[in-house]
C-alpha positions as a Markdown table, in Angstrom:
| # | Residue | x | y | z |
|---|---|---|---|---|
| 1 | Unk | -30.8 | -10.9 | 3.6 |
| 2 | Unk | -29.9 | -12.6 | 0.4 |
| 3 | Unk | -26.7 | -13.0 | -1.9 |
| 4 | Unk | -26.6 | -12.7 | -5.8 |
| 5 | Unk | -23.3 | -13.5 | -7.6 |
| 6 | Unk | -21.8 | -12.1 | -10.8 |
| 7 | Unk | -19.1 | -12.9 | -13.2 |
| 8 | Unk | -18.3 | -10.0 | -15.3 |
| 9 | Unk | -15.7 | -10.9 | -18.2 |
| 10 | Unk | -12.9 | -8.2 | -18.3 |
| 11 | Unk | -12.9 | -7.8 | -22.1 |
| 12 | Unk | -15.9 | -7.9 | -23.1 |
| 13 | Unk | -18.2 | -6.4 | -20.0 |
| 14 | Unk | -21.2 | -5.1 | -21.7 |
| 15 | Unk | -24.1 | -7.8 | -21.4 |
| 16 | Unk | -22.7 | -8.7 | -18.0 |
| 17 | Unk | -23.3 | -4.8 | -16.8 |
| 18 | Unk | -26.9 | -4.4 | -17.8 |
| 19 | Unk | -27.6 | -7.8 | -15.9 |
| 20 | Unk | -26.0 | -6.3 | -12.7 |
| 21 | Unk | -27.3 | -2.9 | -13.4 |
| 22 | Unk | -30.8 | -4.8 | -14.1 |
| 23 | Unk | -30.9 | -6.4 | -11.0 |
| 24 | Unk | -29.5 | -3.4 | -8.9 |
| 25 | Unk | -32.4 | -1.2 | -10.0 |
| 26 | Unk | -34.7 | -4.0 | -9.0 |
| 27 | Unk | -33.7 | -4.6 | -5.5 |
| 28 | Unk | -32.9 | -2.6 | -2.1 |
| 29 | Unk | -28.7 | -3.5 | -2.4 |
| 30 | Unk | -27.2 | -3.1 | 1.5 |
| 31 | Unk | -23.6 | -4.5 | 0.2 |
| 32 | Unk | -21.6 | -5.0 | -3.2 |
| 33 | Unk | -18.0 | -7.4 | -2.9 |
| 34 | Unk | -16.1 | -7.3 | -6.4 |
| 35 | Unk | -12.9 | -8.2 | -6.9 |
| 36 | Unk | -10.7 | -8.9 | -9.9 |
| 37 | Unk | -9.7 | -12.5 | -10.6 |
| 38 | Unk | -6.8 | -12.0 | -13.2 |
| 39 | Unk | -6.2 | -15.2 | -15.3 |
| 40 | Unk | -5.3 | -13.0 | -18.7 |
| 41 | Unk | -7.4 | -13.7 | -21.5 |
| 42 | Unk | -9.8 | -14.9 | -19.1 |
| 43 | Unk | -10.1 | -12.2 | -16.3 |
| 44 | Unk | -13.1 | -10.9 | -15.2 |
| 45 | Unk | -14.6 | -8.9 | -12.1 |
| 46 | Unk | -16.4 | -11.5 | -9.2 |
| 47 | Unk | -19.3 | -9.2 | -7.4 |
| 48 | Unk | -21.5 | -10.3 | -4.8 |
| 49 | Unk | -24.5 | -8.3 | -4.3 |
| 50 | Unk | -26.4 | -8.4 | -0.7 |
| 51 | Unk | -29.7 | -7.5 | -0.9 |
| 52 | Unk | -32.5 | -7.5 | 1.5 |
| 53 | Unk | -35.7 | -10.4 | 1.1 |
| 54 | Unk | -39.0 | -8.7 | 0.3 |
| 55 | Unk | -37.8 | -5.0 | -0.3 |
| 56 | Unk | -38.2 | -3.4 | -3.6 |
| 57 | Unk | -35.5 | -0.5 | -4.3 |
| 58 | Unk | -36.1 | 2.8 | -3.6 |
| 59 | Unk | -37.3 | 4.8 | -6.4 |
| 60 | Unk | -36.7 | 8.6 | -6.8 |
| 61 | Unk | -40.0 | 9.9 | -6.1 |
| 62 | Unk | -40.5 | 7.8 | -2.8 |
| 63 | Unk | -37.3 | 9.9 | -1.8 |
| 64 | Unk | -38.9 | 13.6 | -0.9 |
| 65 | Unk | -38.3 | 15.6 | 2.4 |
| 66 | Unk | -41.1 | 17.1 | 4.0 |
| 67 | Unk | -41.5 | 20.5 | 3.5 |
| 68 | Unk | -41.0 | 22.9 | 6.5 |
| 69 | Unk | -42.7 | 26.1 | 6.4 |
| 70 | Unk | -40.1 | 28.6 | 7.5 |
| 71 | Unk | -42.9 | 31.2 | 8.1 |
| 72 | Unk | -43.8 | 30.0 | 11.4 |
């Protein structure tokens, strides 16, 4: 298990996103810690991401149930 750290400015959040969004898409996430450190002008969101070594994230087409036959 690893940790990745993010500082996402409260006023102006939009590069900072895609870089957690980026990384998010990239790798199998078991945990996500934010919390808002308010210092006014300067506030921003703190998020540690746990992810797991190795593991790439799951895509949408890995993701398919078996299909039961109800006939028999």
């Amino acid at each position: 298990m690893k940790y990745k750290f993010f500082s996402i400015p409260a006023r102006q959040p939009n590069a900072a996103e895609e870089t957690l969004n980026a990384f998010c898409s990239q790798h199998r996430v078991s945990f996500v810690e934010k919390h808002l450190i308010a210092d006014g002008a300067n506030s921003f969101w703190s998020i540690c991401v746990t992810w797991l070594d190795g593991e790439a994230a799951p895509s949408a087409g890995n993701q398919k149930k078996p299909s039961v036959d109800y006939k028999q």
